[in-house]
PyMOL Python script that loads the backbone (N, CA, C, O; Angstrom):
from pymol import cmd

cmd.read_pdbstr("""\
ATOM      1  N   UNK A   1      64.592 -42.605  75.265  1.00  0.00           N
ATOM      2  CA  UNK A   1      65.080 -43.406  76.347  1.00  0.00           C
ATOM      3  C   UNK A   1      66.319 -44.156  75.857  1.00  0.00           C
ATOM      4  O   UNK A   1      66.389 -44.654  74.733  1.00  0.00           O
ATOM      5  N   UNK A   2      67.387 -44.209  76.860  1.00  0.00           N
ATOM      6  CA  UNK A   2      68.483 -44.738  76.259  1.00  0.00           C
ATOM      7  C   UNK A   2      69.261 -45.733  77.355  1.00  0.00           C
ATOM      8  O   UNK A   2      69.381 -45.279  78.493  1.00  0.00           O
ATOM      9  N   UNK A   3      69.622 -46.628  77.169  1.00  0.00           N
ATOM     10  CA  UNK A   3      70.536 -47.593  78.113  1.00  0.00           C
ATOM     11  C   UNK A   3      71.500 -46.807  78.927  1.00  0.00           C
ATOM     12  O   UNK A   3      72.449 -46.173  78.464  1.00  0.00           O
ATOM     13  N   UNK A   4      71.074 -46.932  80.555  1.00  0.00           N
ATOM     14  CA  UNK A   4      72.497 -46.159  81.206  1.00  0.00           C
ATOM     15  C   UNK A   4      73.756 -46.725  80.886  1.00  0.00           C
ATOM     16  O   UNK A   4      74.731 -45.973  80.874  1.00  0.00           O
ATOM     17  N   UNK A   5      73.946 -48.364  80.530  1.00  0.00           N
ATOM     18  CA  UNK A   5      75.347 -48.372  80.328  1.00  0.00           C
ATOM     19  C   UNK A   5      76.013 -47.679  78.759  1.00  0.00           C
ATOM     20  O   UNK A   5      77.170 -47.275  78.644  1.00  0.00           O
ATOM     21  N   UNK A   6      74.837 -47.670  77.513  1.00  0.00           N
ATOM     22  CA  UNK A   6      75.557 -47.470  76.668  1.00  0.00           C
ATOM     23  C   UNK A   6      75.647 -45.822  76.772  1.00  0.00           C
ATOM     24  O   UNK A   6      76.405 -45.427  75.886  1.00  0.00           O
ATOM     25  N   UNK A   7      75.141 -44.766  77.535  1.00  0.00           N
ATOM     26  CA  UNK A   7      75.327 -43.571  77.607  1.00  0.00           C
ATOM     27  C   UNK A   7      76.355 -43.685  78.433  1.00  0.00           C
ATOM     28  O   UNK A   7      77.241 -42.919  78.054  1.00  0.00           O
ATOM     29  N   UNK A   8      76.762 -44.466  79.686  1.00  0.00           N
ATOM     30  CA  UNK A   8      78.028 -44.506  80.060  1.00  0.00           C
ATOM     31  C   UNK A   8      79.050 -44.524  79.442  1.00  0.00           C
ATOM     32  O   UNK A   8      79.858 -43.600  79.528  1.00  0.00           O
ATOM     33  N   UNK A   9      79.216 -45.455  78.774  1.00  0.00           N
ATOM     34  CA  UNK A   9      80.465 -45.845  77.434  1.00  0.00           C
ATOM     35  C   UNK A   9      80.305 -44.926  76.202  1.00  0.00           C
ATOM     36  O   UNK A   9      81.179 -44.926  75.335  1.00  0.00           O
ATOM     37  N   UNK A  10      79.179 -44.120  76.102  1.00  0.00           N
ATOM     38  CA  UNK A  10      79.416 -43.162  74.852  1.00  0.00           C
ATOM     39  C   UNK A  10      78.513 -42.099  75.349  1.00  0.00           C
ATOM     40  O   UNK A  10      77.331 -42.297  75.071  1.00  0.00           O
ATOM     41  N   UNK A  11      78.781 -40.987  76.034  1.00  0.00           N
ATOM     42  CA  UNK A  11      78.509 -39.722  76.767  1.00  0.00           C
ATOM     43  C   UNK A  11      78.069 -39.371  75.847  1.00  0.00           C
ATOM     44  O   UNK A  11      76.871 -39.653  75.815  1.00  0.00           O
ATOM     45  N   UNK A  12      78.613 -38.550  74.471  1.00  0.00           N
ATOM     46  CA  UNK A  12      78.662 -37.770  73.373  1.00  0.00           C
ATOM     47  C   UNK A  12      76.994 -37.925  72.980  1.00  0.00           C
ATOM     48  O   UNK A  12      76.317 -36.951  72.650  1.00  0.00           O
ATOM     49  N   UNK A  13      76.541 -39.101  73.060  1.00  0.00           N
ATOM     50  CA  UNK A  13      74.787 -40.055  72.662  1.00  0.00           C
ATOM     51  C   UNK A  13      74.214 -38.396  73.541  1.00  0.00           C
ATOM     52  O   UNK A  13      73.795 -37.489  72.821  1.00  0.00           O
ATOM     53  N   UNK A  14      74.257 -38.254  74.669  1.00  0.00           N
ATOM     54  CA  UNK A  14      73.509 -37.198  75.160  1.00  0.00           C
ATOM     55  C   UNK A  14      73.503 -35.940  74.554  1.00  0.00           C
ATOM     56  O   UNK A  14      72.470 -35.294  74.728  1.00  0.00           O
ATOM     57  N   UNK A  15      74.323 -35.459  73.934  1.00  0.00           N
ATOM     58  CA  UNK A  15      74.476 -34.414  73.868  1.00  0.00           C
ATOM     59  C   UNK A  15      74.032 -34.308  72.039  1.00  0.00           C
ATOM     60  O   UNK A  15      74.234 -33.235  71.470  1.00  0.00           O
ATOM     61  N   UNK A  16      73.551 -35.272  71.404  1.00  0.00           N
ATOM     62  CA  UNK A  16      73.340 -35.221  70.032  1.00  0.00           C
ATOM     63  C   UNK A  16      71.460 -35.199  70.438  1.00  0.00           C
ATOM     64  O   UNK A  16      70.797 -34.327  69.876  1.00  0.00           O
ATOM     65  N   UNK A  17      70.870 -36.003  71.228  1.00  0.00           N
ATOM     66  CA  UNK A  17      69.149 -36.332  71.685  1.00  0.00           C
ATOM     67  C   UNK A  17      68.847 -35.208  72.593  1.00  0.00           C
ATOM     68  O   UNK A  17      67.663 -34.876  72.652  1.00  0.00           O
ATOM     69  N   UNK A  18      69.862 -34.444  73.445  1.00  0.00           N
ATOM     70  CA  UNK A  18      69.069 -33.389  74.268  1.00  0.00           C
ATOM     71  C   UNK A  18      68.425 -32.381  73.389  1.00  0.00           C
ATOM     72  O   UNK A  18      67.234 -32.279  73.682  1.00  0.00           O
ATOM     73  N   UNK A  19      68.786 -31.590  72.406  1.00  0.00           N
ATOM     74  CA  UNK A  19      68.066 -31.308  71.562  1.00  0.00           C
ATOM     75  C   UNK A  19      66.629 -31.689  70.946  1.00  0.00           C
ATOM     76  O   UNK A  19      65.599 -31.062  70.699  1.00  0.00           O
ATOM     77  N   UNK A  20      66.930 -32.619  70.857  1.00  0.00           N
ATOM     78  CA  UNK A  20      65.591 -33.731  70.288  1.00  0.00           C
ATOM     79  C   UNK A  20      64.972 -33.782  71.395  1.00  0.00           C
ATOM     80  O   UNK A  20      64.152 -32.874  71.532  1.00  0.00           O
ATOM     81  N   UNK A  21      65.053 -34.496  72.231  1.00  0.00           N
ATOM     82  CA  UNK A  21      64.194 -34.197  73.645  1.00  0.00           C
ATOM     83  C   UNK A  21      64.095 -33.377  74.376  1.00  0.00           C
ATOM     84  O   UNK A  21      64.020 -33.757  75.545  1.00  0.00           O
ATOM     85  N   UNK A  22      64.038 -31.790  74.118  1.00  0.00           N
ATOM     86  CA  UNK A  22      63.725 -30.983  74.050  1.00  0.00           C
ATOM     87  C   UNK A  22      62.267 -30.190  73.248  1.00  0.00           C
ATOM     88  O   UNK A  22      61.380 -29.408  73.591  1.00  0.00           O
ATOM     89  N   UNK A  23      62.511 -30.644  72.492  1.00  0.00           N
ATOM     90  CA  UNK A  23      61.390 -30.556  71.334  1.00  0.00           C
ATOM     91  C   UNK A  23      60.625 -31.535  71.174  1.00  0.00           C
ATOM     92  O   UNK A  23      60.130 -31.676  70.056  1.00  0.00           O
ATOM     93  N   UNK A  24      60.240 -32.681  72.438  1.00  0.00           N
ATOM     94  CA  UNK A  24      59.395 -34.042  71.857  1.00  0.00           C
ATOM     95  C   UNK A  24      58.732 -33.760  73.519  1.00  0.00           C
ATOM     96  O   UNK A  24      58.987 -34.345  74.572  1.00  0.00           O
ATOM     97  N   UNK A  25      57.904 -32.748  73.255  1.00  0.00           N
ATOM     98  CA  UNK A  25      57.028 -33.072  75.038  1.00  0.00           C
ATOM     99  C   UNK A  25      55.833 -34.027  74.335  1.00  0.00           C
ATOM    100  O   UNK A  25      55.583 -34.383  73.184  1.00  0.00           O
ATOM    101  N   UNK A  26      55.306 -34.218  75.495  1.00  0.00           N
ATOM    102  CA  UNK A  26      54.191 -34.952  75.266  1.00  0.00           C
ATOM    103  C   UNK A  26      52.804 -34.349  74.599  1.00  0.00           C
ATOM    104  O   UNK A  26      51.856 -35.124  74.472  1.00  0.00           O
ATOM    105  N   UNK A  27      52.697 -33.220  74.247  1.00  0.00           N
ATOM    106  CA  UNK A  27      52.078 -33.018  72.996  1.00  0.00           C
ATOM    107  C   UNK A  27      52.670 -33.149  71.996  1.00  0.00           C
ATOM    108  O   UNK A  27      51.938 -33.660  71.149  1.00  0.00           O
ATOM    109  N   UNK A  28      53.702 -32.935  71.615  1.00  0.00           N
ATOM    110  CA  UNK A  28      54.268 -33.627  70.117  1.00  0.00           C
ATOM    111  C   UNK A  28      53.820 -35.162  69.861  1.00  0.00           C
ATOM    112  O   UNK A  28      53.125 -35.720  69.012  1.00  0.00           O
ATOM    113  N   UNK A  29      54.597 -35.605  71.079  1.00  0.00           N
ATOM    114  CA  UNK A  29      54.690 -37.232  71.140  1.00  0.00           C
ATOM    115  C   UNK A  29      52.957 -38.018  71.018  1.00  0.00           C
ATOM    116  O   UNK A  29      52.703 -39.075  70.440  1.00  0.00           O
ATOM    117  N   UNK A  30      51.839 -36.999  71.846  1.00  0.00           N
ATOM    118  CA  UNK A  30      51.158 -37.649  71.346  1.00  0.00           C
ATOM    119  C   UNK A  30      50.350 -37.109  70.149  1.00  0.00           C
ATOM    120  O   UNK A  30      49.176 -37.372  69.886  1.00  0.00           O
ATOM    121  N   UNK A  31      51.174 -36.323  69.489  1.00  0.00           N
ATOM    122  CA  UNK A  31      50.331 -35.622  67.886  1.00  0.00           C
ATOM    123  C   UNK A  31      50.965 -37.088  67.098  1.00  0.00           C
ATOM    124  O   UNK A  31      50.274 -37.835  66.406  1.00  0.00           O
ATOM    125  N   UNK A  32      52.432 -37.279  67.392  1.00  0.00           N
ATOM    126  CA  UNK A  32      52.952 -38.495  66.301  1.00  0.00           C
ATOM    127  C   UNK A  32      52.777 -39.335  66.545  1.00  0.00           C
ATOM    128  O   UNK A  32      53.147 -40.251  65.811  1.00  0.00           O
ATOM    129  N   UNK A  33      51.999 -39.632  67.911  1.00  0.00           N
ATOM    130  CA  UNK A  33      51.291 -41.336  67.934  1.00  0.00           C
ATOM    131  C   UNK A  33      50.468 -41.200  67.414  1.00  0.00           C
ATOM    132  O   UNK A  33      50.571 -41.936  66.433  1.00  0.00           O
ATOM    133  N   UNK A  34      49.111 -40.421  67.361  1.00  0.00           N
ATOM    134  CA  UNK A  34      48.037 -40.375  66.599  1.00  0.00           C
ATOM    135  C   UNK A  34      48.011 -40.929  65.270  1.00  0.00           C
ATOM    136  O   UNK A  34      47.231 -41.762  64.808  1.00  0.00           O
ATOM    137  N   UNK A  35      49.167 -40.228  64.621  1.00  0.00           N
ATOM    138  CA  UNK A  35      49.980 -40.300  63.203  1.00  0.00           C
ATOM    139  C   UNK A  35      49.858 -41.820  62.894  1.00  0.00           C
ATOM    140  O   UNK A  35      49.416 -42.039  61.766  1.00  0.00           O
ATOM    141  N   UNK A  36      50.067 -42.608  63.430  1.00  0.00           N
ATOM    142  CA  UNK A  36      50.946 -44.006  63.833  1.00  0.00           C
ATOM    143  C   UNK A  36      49.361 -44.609  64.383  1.00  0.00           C
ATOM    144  O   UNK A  36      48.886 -45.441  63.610  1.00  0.00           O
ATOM    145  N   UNK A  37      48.572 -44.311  65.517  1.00  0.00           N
ATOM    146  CA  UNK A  37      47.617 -45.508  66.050  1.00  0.00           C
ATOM    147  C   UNK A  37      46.445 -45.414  65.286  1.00  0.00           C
ATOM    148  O   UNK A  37      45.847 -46.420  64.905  1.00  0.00           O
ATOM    149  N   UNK A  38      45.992 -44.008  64.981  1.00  0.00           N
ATOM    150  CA  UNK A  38      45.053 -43.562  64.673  1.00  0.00           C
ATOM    151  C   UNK A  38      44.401 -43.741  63.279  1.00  0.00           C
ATOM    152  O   UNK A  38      43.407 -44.424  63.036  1.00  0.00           O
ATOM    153  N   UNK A  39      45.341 -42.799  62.156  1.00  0.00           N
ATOM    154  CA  UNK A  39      46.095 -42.735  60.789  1.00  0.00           C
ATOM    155  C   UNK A  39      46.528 -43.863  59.961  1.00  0.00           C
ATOM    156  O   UNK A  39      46.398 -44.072  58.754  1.00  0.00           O
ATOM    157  N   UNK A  40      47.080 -44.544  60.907  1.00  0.00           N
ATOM    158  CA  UNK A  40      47.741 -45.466  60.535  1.00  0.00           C
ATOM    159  C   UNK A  40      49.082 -45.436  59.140  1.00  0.00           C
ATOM    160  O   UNK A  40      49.023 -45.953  58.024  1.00  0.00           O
ATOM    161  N   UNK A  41      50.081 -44.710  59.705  1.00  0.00           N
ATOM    162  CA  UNK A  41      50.959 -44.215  59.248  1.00  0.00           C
ATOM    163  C   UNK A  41      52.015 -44.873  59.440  1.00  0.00           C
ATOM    164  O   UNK A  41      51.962 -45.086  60.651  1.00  0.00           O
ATOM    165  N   UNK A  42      52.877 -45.307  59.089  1.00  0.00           N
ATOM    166  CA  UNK A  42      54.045 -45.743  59.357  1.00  0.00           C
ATOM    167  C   UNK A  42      55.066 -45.298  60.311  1.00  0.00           C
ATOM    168  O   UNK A  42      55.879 -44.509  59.831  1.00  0.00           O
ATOM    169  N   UNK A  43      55.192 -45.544  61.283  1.00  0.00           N
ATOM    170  CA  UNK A  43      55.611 -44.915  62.603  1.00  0.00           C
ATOM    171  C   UNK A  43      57.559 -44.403  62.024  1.00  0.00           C
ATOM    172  O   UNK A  43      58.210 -43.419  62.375  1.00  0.00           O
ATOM    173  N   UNK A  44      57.950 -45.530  61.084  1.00  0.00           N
ATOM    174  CA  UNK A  44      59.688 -44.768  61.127  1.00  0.00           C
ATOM    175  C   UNK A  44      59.119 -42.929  59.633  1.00  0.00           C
ATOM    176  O   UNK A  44      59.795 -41.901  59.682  1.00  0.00           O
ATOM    177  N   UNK A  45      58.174 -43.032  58.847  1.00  0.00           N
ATOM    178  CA  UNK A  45      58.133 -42.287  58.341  1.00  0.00           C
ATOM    179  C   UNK A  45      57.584 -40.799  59.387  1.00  0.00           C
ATOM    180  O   UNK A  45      58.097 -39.708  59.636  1.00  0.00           O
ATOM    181  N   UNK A  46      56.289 -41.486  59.780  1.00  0.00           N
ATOM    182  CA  UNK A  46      56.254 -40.114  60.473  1.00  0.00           C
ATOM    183  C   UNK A  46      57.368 -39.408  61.614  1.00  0.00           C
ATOM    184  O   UNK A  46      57.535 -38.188  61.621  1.00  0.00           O
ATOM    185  N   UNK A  47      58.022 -40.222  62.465  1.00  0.00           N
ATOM    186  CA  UNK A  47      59.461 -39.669  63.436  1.00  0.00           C
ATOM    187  C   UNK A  47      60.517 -39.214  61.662  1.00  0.00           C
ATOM    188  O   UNK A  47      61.034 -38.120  61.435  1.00  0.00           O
ATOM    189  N   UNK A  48      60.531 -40.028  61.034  1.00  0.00           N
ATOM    190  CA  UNK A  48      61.826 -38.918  59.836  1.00  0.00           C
ATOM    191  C   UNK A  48      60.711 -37.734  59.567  1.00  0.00           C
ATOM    192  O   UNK A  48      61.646 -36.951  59.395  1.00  0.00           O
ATOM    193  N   UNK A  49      59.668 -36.984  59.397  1.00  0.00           N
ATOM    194  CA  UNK A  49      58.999 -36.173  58.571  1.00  0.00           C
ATOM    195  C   UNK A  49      59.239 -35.168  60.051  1.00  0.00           C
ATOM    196  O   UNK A  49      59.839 -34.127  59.780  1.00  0.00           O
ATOM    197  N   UNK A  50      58.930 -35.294  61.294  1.00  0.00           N
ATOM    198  CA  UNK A  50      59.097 -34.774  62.080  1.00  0.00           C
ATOM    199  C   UNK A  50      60.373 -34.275  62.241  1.00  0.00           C
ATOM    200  O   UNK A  50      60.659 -33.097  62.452  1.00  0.00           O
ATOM    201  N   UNK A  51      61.018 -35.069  62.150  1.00  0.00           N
ATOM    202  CA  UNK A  51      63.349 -34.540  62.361  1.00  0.00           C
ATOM    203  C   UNK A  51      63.505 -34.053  61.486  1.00  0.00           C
ATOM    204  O   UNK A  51      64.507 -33.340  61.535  1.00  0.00           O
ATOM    205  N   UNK A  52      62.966 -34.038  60.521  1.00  0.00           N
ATOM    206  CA  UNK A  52      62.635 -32.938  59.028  1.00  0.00           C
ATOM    207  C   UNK A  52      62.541 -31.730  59.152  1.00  0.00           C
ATOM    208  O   UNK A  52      63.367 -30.817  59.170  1.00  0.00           O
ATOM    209  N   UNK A  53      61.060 -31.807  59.269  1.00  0.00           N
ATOM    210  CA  UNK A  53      60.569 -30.751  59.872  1.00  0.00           C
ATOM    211  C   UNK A  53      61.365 -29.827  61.143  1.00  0.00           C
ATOM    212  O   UNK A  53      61.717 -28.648  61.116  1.00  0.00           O
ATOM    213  N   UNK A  54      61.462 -30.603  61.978  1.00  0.00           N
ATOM    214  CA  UNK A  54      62.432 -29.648  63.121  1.00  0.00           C
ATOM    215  C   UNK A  54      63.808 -29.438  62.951  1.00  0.00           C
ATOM    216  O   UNK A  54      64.427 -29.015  63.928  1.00  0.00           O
ATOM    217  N   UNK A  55      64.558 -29.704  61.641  1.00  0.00           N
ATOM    218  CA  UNK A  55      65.465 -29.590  61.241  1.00  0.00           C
ATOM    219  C   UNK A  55      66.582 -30.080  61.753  1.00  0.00           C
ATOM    220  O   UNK A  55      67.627 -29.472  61.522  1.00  0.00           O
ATOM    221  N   UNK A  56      66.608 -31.552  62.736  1.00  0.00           N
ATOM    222  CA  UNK A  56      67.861 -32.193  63.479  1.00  0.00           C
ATOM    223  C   UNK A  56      68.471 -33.143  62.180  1.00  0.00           C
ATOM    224  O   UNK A  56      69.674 -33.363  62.045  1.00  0.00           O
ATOM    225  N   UNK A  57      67.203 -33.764  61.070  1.00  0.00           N
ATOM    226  CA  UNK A  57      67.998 -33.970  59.821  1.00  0.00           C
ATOM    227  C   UNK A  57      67.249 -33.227  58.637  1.00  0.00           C
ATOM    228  O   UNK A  57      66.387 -32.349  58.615  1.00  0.00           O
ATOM    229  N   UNK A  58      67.927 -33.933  57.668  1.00  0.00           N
ATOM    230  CA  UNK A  58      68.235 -33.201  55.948  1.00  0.00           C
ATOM    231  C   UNK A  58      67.271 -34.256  55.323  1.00  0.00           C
ATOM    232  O   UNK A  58      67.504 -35.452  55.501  1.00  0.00           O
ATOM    233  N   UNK A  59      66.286 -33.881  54.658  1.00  0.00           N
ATOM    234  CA  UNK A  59      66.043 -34.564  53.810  1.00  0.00           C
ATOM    235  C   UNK A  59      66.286 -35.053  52.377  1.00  0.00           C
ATOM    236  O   UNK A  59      66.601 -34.448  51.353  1.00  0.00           O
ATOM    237  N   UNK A  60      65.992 -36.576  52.682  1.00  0.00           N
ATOM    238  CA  UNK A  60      67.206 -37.192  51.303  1.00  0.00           C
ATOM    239  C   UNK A  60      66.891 -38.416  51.000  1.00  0.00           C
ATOM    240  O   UNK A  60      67.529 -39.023  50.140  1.00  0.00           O
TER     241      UNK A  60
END
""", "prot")
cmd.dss("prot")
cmd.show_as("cartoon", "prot")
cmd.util.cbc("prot")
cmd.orient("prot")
């Protein structure tokens, strides 16, 4: 989810997350809450292990 004004003032924001939200239906989303409510995992580690994994970043 992203602010309509700051996607107004910076378009380009869409076109880097459609990808990503593409690949985050709501079975993903709720496999990595589980991760996070359930697990009790650290919610910024498990979203990086995931962008990892789906290869939008590099791990480093």
């Amino acid at each position: 989810m992203i602010n309509a004004k700051t996607l107004k003032e910076w378009p380009a924001i869409a076109e880097v997350l459609n990808p990503v939200t593409a690949k985050l239906d709501n079975s993903v989303a709720q496999t990595l809450n589980a991760k996070v409510d359930v697990d009790g995992e650290d919610p910024h580690q498990v979203a990086l292990d995931w962008m990892v994994r789906e290869g939008f970043v590099k791990e480093g």
